[in-house]
C-alpha positions in Angstrom: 7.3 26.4 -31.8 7.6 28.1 -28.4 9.9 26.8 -26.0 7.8 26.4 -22.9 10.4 25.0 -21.1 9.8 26.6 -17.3 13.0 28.9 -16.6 14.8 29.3 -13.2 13.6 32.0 -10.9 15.7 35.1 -10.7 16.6 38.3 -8.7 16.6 41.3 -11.1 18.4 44.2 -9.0 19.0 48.0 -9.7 19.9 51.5 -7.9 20.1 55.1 -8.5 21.8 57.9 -5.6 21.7 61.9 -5.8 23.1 64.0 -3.8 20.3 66.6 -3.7 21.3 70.3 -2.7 23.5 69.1 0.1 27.0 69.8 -0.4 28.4 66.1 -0.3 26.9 62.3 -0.3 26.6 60.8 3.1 24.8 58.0 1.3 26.6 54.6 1.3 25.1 51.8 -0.9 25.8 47.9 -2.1 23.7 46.1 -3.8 25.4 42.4 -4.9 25.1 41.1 -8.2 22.5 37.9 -8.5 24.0 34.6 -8.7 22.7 31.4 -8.5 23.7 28.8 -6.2 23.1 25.4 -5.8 23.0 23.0 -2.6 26.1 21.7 -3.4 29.4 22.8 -4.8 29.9 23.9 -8.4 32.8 24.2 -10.6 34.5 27.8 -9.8 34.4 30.4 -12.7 37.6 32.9 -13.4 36.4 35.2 -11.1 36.8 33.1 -8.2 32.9 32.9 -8.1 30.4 29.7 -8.7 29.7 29.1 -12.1 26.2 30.7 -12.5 24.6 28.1 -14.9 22.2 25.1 -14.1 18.6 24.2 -13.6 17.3 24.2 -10.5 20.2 26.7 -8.5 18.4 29.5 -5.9 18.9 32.5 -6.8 20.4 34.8 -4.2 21.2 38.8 -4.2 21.6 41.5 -1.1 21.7 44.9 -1.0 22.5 47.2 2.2 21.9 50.7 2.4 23.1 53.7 5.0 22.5 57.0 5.6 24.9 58.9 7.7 23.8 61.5 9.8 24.6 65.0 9.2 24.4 65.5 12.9 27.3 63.7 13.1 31.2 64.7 12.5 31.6 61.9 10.6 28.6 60.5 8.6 29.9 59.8 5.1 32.7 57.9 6.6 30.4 56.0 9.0 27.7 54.6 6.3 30.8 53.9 4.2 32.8 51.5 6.5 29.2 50.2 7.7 28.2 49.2 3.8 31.8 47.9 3.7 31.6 45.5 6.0 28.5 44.4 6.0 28.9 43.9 2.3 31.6 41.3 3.0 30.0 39.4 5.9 26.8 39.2 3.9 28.3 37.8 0.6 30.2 35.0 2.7 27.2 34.0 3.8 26.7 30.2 3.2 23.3 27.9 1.8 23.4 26.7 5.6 23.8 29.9 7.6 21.3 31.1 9.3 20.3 34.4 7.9 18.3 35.8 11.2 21.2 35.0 13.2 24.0 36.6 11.0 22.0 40.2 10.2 21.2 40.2 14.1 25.0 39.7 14.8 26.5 41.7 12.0 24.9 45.0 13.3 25.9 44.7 16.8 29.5 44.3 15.5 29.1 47.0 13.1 28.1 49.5 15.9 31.1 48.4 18.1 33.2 48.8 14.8 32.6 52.5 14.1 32.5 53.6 17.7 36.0 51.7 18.0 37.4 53.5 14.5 35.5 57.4 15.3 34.1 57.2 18.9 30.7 57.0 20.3 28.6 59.2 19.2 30.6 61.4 16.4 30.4 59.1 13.4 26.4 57.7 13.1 24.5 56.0 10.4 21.1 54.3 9.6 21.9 50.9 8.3 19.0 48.8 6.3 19.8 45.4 4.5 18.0 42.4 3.1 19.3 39.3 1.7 16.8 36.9 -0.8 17.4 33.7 -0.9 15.2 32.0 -4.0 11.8 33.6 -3.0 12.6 34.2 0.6 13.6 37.4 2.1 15.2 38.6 5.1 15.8 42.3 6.5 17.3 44.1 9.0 16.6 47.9 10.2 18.7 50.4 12.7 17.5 54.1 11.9 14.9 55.5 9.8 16.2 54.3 6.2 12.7 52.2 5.3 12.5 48.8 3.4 9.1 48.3 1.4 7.7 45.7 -0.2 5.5 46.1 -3.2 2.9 43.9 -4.6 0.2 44.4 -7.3 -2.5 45.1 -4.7 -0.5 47.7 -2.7 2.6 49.2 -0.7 4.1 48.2 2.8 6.4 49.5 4.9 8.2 46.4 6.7 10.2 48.9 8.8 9.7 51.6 11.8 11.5 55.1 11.5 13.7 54.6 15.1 13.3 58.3 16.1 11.7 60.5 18.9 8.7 60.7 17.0 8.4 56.8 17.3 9.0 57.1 21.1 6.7 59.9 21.3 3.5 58.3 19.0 4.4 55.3 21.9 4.0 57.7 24.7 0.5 59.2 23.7 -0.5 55.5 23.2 -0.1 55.1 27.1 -1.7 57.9 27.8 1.6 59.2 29.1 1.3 62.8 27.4 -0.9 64.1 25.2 -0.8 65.3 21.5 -0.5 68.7 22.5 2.7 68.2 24.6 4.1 65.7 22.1 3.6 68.3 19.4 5.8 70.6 21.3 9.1 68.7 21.2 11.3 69.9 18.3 13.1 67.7 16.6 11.1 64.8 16.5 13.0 63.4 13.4 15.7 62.6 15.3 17.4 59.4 15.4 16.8 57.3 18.9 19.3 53.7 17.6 21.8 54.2 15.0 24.7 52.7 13.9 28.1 54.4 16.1 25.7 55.3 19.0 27.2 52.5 20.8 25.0 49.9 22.1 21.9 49.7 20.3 18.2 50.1 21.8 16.2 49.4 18.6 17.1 46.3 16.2 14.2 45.9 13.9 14.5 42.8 11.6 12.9 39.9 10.4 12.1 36.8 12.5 11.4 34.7 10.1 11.7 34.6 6.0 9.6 36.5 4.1 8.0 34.6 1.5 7.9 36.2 -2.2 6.0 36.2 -4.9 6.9 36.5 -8.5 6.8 40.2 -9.6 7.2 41.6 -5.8 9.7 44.4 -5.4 11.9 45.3 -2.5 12.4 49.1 -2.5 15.5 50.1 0.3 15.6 54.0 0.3 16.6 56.6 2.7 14.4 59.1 3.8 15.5 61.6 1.1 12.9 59.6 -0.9 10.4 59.4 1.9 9.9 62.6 2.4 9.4 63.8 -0.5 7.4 60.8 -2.0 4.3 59.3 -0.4 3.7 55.7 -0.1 1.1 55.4 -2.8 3.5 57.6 -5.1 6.4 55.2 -4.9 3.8 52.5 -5.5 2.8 54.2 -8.8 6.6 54.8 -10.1 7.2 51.1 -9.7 4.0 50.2 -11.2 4.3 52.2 -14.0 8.0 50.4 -15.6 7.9 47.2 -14.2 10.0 45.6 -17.3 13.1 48.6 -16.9 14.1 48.5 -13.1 17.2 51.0 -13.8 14.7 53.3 -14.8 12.4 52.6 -12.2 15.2 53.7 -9.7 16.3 56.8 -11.5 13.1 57.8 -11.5 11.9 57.7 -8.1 15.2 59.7 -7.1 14.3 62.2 -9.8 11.0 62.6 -9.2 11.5 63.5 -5.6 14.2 65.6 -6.3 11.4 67.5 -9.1 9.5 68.1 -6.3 11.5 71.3 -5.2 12.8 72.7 -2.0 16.3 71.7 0.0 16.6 68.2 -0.8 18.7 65.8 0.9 20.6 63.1 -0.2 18.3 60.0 -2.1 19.6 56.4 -2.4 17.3 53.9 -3.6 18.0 50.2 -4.6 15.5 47.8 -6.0 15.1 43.9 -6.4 12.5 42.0 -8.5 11.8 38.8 -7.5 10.5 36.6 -11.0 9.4 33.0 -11.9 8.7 33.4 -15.7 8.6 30.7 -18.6 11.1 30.3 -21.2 
């Protein structure tokens, strides 16, 4: 007889990094392990954790990701103390905290905390993170590191890419400049809010929980996936192994590393938000 008894959601998490043909990882990535958590307290385990059994408990995971700039004199060092701490502040955080209100305030404390270690302006990184909660999601965005949610009937991108290209594409809206002149500027990759820039013009994030559904994936990447992936390529990796998210990850990192050329470094990290029966 089959045991139809219904099982308890769950967060299934994975990641994959490569350096590319750059000469050393500037990459900087955490992604927690899933626990569950109930409303109430719960007999401690030896590892100083929650015990992790129970019907009923909501499943929570997090996972941050950085990308320091290369621009900088001190990128790797930058998107490593950033994943640091916010790794910390974001697995303290308790079934009663509000989520908005801690991602807000952890990233202005993260920018004053690598200009104060480095200086502003020679250490920089893009941070993005999101924290589920059960089937609700929050996110957070400085840079152009992207967050994506995918679904069975497509791709989004929940984030902007904070760089002149933005503030150009805004300008041409008003009528400000035209394409032509827009076209002209150089560099229009370049990073306009960033972690170590100290004081922050562009905070992207959440202002209220996303709502999940079972099956949807979270894909946090930085742009050494981006661009050398489209959207609707991504879309079709994920699709194609939904059951193996390790090699889901290693193979979007491979795959736009087979697509040739100087290749940055590519960090992805995925979570899979399920309700499935027993």
């Amino acid at each position: 007889m089959t045991d139809e008894t219904p099982r308890a959601p769950r967060i299934l998490t994975a990641q994959y990094a490569h350096v590319g043909t750059r000469a050393c990882q500037q990459d900087a990535l955490y992604v927690s392990d899933p626990r569950l958590r109930a409303g109430q307290e719960k007999p401690m385990g030896q590892n100083g954790r929650e015990e992790q059994e129970g019907q009923g408990d909501r499943p929570e995971a997090f996972a941050v990701l950085c990308d320091g700039m290369g621009g900088t004199e001190l990128g790797a060092e930058a998107s490593g103390l950033v994943v640091e701490e916010a790794a910390v502040a974001l697995d303290a955080l308790g079934a009663d905290d509000d989520v908005v209100a801690c991602l807000y305030g952890l990233v202005q404390q993260l920018d004053c905390d690598v200009c104060d270690q480095f200086g502003a302006g020679r250490a920089g990184t893009t941070v993005v993170a999101v924290y589920l909660r059960d089937n609700r999601m929050n996110w957070l965005s400085v840079g152009d590191s992207r967050i994506y949610l995918i679904r069975e009937d497509g791709i989004e991108c929940l984030t902007r890419d904070h760089n002149l290209q933005m503030a150009l594409d805004n300008e041409v809206a008003r009528k400000s400049i035209t394409v032509e002149e827009m076209e002209s500027f150089a560099r229009r990759d370049s990073l306009i809010s960033f972690i170590g820039q100290g004081g922050l013009p562009l905070i992207d994030h959440s202002p209220e929980p996303l709502v999940l559904g079972s099956g949807d994936v979270v894909l946090l990447c930085s742009d050494g996936l981006t661009k050398s992936l489209g959207d609707d390529q991504i879309a079709a990796i994920i699709r194609e192994c939904p059951d193996n998210l390790d090699e889901t990850a290693r193979r979007l990192v491979i795959e736009a590393f087979d697509t040739g050329g100087e290749k940055d470094n590519t960090t992805v990290a995925l979570l899979r938000y399920l309700e499935d029966q027993g």
